[in-house]
MARLUMTOR-42350 format. One record per atom (N, C-alpha, C, O): residue number from 1; residue in three letters; atom name; x, y, z. Coordinates in steps of 0.05 Angstrom, whole numbers, m for minus. Example, Ala and Ser with C-alpha at 12.3 -4.5 7.8 and 13.67 -1.06 7.14 Angstrom:
<pts>
  nr rest atom     xx     yy     zz
   1  ALA    N    264   m114    156
   1  ALA   CA    246    m90    156
   1  ALA    C    264    m66    156
   1  ALA    O    285    m66    169
   2  SER    N    257    m45    142
   2  SER   CA    273    m21    143
   2  SER    C    258      1    157
   2  SER    O    268     23    161
</pts>
This chain:
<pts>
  nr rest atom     xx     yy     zz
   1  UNK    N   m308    324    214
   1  UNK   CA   m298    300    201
   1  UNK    C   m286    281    222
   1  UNK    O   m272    293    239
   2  UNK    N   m287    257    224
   2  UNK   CA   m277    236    243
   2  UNK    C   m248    236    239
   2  UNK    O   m236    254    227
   3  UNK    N   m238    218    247
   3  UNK   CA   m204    219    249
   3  UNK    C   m191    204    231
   3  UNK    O   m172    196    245
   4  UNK    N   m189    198    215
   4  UNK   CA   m185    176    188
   4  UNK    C   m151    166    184
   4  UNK    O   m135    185    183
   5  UNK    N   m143    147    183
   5  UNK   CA   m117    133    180
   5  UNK    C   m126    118    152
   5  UNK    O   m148    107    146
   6  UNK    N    m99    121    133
   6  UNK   CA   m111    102    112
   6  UNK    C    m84     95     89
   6  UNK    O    m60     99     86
   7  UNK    N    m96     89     83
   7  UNK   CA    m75     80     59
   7  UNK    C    m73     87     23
   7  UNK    O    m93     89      9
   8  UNK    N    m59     88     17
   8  UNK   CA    m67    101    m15
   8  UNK    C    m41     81    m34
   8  UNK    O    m17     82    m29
   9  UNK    N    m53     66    m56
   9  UNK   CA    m31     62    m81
   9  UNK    C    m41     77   m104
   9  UNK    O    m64     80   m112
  10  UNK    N    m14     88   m115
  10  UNK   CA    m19    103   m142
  10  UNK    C    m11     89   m159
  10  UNK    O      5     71   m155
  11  UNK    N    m20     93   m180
  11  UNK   CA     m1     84   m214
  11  UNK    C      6    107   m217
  11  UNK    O     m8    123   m205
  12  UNK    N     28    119   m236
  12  UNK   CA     34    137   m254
  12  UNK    C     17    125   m279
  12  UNK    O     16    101   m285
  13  UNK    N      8    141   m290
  13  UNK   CA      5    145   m319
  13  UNK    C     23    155   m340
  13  UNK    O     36    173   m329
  14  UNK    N     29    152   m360
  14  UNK   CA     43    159   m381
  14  UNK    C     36    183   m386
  14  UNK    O     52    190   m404
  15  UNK    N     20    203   m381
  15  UNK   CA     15    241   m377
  15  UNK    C     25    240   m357
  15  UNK    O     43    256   m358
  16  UNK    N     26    230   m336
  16  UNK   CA     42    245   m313
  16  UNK    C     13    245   m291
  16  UNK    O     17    249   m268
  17  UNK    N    m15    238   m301
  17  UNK   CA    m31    238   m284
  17  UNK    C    m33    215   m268
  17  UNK    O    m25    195   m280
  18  UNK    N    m42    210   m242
  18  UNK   CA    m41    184   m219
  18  UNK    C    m72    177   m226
  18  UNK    O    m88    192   m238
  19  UNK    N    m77    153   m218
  19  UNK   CA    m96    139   m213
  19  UNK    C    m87    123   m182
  19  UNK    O    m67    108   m178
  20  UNK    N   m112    130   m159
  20  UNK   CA   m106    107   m137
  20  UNK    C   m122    101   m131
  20  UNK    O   m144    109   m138
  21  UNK    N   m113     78   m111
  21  UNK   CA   m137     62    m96
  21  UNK    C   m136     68    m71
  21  UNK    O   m115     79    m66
  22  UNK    N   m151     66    m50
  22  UNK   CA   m152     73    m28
  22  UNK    C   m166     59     m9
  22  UNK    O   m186     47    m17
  23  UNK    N   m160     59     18
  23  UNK   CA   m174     54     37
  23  UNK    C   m173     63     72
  23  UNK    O   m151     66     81
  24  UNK    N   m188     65     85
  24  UNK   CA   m179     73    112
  24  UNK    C   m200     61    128
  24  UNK    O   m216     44    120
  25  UNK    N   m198     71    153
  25  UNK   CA   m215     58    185
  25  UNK    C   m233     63    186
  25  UNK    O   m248     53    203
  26  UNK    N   m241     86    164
  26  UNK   CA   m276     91    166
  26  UNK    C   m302     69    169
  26  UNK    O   m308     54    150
  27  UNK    N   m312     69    184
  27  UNK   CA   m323     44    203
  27  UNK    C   m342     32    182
  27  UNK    O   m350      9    184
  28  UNK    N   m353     55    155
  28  UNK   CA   m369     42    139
  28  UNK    C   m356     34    110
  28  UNK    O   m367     31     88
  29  UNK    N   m321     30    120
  29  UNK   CA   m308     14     92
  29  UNK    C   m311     m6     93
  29  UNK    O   m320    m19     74
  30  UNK    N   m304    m19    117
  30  UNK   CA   m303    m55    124
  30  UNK    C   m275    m62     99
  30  UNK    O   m275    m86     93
  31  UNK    N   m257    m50     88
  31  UNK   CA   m240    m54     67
  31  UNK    C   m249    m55     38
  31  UNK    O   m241    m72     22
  32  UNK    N   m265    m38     32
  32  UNK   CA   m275    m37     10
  32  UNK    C   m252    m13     m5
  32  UNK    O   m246      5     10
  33  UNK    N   m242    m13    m26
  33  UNK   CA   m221      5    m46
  33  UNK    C   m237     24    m59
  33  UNK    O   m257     17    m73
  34  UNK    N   m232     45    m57
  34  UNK   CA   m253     72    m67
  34  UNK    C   m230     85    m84
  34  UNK    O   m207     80    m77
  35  UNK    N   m233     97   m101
  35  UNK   CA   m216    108   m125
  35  UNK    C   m210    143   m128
  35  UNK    O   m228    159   m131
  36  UNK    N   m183    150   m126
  36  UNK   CA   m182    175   m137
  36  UNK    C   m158    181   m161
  36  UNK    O   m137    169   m163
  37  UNK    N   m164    197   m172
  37  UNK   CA   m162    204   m207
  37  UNK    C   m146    236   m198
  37  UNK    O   m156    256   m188
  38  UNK    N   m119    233   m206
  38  UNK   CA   m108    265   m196
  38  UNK    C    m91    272   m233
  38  UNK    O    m73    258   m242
  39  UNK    N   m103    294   m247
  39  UNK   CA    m79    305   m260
  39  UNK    C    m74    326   m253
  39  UNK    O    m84    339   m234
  40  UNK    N    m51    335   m276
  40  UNK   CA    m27    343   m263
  40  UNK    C    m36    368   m273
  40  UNK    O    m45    368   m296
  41  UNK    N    m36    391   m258
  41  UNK   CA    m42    418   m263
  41  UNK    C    m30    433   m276
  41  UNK    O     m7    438   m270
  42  UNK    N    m39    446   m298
  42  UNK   CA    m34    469   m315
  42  UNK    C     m5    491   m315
  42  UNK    O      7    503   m333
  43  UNK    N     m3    489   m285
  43  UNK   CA     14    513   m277
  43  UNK    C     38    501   m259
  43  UNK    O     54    517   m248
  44  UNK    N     41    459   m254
  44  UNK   CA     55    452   m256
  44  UNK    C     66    426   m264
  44  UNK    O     49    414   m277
  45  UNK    N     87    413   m262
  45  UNK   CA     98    392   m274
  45  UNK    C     81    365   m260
  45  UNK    O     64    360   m243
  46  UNK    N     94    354   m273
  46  UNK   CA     83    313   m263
  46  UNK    C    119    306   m245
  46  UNK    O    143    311   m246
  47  UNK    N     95    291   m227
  47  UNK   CA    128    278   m211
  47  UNK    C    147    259   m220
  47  UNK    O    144    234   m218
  48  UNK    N    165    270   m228
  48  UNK   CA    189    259   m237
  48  UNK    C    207    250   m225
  48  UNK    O    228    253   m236
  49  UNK    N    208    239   m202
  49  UNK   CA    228    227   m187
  49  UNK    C    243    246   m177
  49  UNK    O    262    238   m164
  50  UNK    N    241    271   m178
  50  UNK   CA    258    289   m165
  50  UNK    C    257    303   m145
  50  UNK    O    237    294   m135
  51  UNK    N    267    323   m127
  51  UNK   CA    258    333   m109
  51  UNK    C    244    356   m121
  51  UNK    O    246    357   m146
  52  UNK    N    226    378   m107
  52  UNK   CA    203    391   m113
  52  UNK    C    184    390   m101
  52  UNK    O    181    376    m81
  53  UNK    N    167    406   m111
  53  UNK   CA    134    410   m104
  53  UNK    C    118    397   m138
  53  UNK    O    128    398   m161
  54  UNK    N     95    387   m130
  54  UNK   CA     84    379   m155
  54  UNK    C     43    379   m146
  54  UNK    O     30    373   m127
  55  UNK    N     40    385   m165
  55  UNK   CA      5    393   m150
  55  UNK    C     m9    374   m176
  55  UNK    O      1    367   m197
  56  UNK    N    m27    372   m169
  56  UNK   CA    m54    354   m183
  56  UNK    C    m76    370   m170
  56  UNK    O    m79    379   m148
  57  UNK    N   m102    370   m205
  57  UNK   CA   m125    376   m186
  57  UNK    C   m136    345   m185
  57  UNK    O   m130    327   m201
  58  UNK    N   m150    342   m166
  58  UNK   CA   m160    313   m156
  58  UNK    C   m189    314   m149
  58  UNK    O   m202    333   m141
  59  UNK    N   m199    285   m153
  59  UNK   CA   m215    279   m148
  59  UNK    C   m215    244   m140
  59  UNK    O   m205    223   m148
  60  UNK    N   m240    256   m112
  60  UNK   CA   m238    229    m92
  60  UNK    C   m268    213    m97
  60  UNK    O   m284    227   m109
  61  UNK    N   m276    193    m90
  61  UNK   CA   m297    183    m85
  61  UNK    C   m299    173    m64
  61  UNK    O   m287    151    m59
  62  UNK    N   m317    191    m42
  62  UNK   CA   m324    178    m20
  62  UNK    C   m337    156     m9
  62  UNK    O   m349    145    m27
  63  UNK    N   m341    143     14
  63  UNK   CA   m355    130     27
  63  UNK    C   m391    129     11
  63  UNK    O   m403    109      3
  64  UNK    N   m400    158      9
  64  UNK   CA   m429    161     10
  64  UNK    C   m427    161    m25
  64  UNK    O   m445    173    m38
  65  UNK    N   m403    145    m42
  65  UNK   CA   m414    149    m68
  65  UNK    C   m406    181    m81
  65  UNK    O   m398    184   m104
  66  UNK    N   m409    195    m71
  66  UNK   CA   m404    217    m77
  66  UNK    C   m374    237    m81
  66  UNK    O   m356    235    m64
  67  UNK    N   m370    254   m104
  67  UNK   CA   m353    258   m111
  67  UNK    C   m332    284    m97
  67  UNK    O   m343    307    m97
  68  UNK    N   m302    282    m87
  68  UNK   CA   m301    307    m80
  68  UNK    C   m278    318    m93
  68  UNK    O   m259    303    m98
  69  UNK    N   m277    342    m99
  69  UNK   CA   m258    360   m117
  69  UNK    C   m238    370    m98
  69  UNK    O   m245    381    m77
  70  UNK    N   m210    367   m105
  70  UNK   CA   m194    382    m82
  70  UNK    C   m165    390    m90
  70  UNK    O   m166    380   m112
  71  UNK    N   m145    399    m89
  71  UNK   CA   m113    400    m96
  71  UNK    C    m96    380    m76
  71  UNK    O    m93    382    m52
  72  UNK    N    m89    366    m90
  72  UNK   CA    m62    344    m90
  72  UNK    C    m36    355    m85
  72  UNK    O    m29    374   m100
  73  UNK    N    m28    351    m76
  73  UNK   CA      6    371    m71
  73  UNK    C     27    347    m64
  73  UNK    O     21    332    m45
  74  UNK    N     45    344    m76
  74  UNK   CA     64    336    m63
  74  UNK    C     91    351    m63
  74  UNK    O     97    369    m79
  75  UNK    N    105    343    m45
  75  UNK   CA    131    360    m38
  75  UNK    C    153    328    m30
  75  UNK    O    152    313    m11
  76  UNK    N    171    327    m53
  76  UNK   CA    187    311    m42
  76  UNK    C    219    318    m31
  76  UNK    O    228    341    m27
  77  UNK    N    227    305    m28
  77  UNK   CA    250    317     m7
  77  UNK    C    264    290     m1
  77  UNK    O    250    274     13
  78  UNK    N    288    281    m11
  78  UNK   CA    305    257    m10
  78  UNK    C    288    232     m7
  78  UNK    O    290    213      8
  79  UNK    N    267    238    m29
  79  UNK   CA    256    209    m47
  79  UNK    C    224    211    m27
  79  UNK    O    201    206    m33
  80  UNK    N    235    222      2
  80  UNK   CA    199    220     24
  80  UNK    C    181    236      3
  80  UNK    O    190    255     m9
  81  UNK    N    158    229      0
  81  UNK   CA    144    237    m10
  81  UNK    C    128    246     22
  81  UNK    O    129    233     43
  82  UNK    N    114    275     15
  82  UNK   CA     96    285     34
  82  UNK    C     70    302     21
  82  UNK    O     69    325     11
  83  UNK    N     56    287     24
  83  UNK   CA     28    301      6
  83  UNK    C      1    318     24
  83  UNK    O      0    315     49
  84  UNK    N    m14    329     13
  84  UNK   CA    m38    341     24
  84  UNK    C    m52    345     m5
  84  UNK    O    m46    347    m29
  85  UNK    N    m78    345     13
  85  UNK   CA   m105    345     m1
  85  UNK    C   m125    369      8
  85  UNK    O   m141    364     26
  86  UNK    N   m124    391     m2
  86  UNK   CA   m135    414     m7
  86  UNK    C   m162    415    m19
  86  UNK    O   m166    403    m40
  87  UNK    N   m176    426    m10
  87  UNK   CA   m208    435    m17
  87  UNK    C   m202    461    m33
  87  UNK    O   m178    469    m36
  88  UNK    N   m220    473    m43
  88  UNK   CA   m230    486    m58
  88  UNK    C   m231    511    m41
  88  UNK    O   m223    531    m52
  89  UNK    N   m240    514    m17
  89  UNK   CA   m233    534      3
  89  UNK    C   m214    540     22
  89  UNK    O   m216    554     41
  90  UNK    N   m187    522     10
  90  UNK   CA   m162    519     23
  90  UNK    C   m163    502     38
  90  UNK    O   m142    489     40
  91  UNK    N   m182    495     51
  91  UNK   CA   m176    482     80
  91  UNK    C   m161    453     73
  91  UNK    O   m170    440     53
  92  UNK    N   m139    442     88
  92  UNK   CA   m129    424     87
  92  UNK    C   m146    394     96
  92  UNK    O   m153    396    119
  93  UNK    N   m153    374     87
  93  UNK   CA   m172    354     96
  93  UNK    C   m142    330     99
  93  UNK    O   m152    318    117
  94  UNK    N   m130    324     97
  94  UNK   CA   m115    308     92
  94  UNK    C    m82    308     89
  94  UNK    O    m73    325     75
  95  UNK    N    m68    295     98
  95  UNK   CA    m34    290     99
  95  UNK    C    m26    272     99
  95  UNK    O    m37    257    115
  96  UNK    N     m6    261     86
  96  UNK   CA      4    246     87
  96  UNK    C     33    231     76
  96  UNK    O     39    244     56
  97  UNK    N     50    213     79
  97  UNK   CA     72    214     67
  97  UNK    C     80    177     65
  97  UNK    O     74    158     80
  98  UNK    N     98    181     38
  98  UNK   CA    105    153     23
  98  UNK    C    132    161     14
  98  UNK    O    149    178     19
  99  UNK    N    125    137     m3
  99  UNK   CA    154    135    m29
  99  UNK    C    144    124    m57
  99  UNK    O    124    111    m62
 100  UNK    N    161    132    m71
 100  UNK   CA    159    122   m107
 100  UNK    C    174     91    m92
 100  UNK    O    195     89    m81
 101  UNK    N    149     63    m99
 101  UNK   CA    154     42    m87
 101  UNK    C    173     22   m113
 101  UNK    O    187      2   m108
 102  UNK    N    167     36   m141
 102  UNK   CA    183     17   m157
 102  UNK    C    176     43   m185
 102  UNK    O    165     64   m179
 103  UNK    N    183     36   m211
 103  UNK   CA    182     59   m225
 103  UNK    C    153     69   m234
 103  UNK    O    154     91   m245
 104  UNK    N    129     61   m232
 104  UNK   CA    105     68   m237
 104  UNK    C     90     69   m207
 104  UNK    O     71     84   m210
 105  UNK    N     91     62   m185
 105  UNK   CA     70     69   m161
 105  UNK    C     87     80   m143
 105  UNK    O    112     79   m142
 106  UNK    N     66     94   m126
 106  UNK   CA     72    110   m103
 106  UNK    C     56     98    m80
 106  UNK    O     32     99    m86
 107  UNK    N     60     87    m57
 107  UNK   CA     48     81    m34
 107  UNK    C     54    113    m13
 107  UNK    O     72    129    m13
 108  UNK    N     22    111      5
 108  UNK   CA     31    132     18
 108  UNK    C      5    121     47
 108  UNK    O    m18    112     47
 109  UNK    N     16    124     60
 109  UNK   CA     m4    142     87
 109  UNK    C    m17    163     81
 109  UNK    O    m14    179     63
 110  UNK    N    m32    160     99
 110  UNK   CA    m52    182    101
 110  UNK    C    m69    195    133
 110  UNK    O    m78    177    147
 111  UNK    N    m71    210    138
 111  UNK   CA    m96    218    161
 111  UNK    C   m109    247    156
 111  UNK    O    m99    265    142
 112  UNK    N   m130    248    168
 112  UNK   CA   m145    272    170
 112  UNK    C   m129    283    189
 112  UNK    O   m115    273    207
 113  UNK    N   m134    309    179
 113  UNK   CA   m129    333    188
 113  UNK    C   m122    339    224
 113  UNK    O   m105    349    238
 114  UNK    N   m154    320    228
 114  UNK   CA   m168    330    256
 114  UNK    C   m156    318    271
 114  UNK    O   m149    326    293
 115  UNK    N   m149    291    256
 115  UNK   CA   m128    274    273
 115  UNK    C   m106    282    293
 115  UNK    O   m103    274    317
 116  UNK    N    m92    297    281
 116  UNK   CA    m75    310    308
 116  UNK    C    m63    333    295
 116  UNK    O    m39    334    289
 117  UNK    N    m84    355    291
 117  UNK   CA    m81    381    299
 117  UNK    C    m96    393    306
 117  UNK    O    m91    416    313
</pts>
């Protein structure tokens, strides 16, 4: 995977599930907004402004159109939000960290993995 810097806004939803928009340096976005759809998993809560862990299963839409399935995590800790994006085979593809920017969105950073580790 190339080295990816990017950007992500969420909405909250009224379930507790996110909807975002996204974008990064991938040389074949040119700034085009690609969409991912995260709810909130079975076995935990929706983020409530509090400190915690909170997971989503998620789904991204890539560059090539195509769809990818993965676990959402966030862990907040005095309001920083710090998230990762989990595959299906554990492997971590993604990190990154924000803030709850007003009472419904979340802005966050992002990079791949490969980027610097």
């Amino acid at each position: 995977m190339e080295n990816f810097r990017g950007q992500i806004l969420y909405d909250l939803q009224l379930d507790g599930s996110l909807t975002g928009v996204y974008t990064n340096n991938h040389p074949a976005l040119s700034g085009i907004l690609l969409t991912e759809i995260a709810r909130v998993r079975l076995d935990s809560q929706a983020y409530d402004r509090s400190d915690g862990i909170f997971e989503y299963d998620s789904v991204y839409i890539d560059i090539e159109n195509s769809t990818v399935n993965c676990e959402l995590t966030f862990r907040v800790n005095n309001r920083i939000i710090q998230a990762e994006w989990r595959l299906e085979n554990g492997r971590i593809v993604f990190r990154g960290e924000g803030f709850l920017m007003n009472d419904r969105q979340i802005a966050l950073s992002y990079w791949s993995v490969n980027a610097f580790e």
